[in-house]
C-alpha positions as CSV (number, residue, x, y, z in Angstrom):
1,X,-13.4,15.9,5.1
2,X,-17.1,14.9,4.8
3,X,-17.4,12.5,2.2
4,X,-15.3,9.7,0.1
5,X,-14.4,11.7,-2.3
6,X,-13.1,14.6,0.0
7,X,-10.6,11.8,2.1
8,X,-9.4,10.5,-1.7
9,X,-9.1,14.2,-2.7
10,X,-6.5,15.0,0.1
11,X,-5.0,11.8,0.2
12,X,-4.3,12.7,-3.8
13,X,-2.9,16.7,-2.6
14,X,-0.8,15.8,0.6
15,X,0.8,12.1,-0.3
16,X,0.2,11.4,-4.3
17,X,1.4,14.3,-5.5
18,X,4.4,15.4,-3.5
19,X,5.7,11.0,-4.0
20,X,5.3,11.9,-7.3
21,X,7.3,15.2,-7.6
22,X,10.2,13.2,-5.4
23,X,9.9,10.1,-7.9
24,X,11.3,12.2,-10.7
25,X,14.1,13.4,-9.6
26,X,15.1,9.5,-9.1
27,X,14.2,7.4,-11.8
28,X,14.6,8.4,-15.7
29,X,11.4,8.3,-17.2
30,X,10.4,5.0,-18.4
31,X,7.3,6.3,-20.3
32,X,7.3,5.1,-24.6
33,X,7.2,7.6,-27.2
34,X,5.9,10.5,-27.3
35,X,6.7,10.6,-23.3
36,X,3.6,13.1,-22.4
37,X,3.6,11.2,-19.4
38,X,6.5,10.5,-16.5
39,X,7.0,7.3,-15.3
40,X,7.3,5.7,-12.6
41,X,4.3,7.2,-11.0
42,X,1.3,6.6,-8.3
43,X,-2.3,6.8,-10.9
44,X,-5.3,5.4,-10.4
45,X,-6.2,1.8,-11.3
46,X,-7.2,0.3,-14.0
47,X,-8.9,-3.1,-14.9
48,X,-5.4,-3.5,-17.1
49,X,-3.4,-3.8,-13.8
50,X,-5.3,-6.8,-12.8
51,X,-3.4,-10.0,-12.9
52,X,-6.7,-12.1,-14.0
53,X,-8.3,-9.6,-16.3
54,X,-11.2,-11.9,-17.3
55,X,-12.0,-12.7,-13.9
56,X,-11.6,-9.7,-11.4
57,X,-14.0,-10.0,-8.6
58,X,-11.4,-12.0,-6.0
59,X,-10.6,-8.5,-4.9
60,X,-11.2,-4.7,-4.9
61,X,-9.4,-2.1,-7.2
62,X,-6.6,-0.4,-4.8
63,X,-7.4,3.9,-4.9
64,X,-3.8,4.1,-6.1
65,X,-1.5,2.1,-7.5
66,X,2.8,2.8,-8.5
67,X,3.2,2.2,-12.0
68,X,6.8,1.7,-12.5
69,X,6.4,2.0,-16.2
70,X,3.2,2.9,-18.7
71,X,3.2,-1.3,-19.6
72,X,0.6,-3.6,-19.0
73,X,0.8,-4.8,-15.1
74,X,4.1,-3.0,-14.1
75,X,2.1,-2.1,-10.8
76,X,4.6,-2.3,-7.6
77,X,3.2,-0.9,-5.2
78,X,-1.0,0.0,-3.5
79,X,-2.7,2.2,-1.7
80,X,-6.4,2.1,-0.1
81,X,-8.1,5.2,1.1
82,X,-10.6,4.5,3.5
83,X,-13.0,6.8,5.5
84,X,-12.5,7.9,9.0
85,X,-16.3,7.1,9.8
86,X,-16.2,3.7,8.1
87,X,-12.9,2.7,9.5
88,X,-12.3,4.4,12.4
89,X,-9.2,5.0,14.2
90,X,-9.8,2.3,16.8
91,X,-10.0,-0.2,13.4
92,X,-6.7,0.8,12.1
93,X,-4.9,0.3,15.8
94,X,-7.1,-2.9,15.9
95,X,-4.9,-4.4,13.3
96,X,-2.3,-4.9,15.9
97,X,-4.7,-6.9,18.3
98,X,-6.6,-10.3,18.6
99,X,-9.2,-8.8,16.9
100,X,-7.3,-9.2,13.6
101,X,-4.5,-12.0,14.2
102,X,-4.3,-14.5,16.9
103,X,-1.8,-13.7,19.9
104,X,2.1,-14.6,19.5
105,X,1.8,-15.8,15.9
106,X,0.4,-13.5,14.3
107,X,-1.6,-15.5,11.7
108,X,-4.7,-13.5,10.0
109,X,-8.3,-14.1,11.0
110,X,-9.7,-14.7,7.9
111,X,-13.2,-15.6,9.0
112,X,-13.7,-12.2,11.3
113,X,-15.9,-9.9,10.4
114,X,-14.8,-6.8,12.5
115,X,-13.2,-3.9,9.8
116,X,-9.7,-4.8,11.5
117,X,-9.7,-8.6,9.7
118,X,-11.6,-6.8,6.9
119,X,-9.4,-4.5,6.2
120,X,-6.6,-6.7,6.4
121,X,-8.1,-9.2,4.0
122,X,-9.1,-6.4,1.3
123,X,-5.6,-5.8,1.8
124,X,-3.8,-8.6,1.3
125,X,-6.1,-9.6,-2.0
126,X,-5.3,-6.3,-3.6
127,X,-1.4,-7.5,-3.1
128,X,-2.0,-10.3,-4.5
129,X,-4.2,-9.7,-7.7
130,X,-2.2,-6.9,-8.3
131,X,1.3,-8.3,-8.2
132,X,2.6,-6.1,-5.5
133,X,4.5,-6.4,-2.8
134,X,4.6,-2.9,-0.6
135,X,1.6,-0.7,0.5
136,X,-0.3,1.4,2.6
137,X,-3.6,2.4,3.8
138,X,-5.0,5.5,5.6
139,X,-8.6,6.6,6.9
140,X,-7.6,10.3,6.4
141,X,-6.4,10.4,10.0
142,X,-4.5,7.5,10.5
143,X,-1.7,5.3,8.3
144,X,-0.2,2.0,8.2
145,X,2.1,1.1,5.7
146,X,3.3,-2.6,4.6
147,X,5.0,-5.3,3.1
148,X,4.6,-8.7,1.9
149,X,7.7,-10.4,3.2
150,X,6.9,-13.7,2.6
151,X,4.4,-15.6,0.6
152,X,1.9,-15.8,3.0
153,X,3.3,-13.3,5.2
154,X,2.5,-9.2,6.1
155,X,4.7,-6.8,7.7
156,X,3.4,-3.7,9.4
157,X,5.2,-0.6,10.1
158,X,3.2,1.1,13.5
159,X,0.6,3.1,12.9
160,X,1.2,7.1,12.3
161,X,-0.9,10.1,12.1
162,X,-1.9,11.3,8.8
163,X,-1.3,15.1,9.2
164,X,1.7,16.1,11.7
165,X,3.8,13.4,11.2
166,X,7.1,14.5,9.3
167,X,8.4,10.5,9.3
168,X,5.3,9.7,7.3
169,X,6.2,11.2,3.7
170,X,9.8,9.7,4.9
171,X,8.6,6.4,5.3
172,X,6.2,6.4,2.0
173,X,9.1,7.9,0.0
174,X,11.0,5.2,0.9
175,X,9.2,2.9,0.2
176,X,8.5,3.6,-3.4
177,X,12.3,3.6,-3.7
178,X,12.5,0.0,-2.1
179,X,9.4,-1.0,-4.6
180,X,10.7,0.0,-7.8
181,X,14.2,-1.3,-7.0
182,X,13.4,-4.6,-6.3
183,X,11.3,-4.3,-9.8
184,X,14.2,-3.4,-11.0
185,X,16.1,-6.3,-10.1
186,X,18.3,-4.4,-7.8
187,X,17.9,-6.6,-5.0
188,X,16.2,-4.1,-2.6
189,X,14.3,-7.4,-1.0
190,X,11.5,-6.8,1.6
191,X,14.0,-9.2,3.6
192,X,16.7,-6.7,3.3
193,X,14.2,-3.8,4.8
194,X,12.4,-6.0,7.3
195,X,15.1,-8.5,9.0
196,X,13.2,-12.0,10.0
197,X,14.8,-11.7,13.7
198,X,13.1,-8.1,13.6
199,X,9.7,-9.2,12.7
200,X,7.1,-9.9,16.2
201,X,3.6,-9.9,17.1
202,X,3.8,-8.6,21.0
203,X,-0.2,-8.3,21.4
């Protein structure tokens, strides 16, 4: 993988497609007439998805987003695709590190300018503007998937390989389950997933 495009490309082959292929043989499809489409599925995004579509420069467009159904902001889920040479591995493990939250409490650095706080930032707005609450976000080599758990809180699974790693597509399947289901009202809460007492920053 040599360029943008090339990480996005396999990104779209080895994760987007097989989530989707798994998606429908869960949920019915929730896709209007004339149903050319199946929904729920991971597609590109779109100004539509926005929550503030006059004013959309508080945050980046997500690569991907889960679209529970073909309506207007029925988003539930993100995913950024960043490059191994712009992010590198070492910025992805820096999450979990005073580089990117201070020691014990775990609260962001919002004002650091290493890709570690950048990322998480870029992050967290795309959550927000997009009314989402899981995630994850991969370099091509390396992935971290999360959840917002709390207002102003982030949960991070560890950090696994990108190719190798049969708990990865586990993990990811999962949690587009846990994402649509709580859209769904069916009380699949981050809290239920990620217990409070469970939750530590040990750097």
């Amino acid at each position: 993988m040599t360029s943008e495009p090339s990480v996005q490309d396999e990104v779209h082959v080895q994760i987007i497609e097989p989530l989707n292929m798994l998606l429908a043989t869960r949920y019915a499809n929730t896709a209007g007439p004339p149903q050319t489409q199946f929904y729920p599925q991971w597609g590109r995004s779109c100004p539509k998805a926005h929550r503030n579509p006059g004013d959309q420069t508080n945050a980046g467009f997500p690569d991907f987003l889960l679209y529970r159904s073909s309506g207007q902001r029925q988003n539930v889920a993100i995913m950024e695709v960043k490059t191994w040479w712009a992010y590198s591995d070492d910025a992805f493990t820096g999450i979990f590190s005073t580089v990117a939250a201070h020691r014990g409490s775990g609260v962001f650095d919002w004002t650091g300018t290493e890709p570690p706080p950048r990322l998480l930032r870029q992050v967290w707005g795309e959550l927000h503007f997009f009314q989402a609450n899981w995630g994850a976000c991969t370099n091509g080599r390396k992935i971290v998937i999360f959840v917002r758990t709390g207002r102003n809180e982030l949960t991070l699974r560890e950090i696994h390989d990108f190719d190798g790693d049969a708990s990865v597509h586990r993990a990811l399947i999962g949690m587009c389950f846990a994402a649509i289901d709580e859209a769904m009202g069916l009380h699949f809460v981050p809290g239920s997933v990620c217990p409070i007492q469970d939750r530590e920053s040990l750097w």
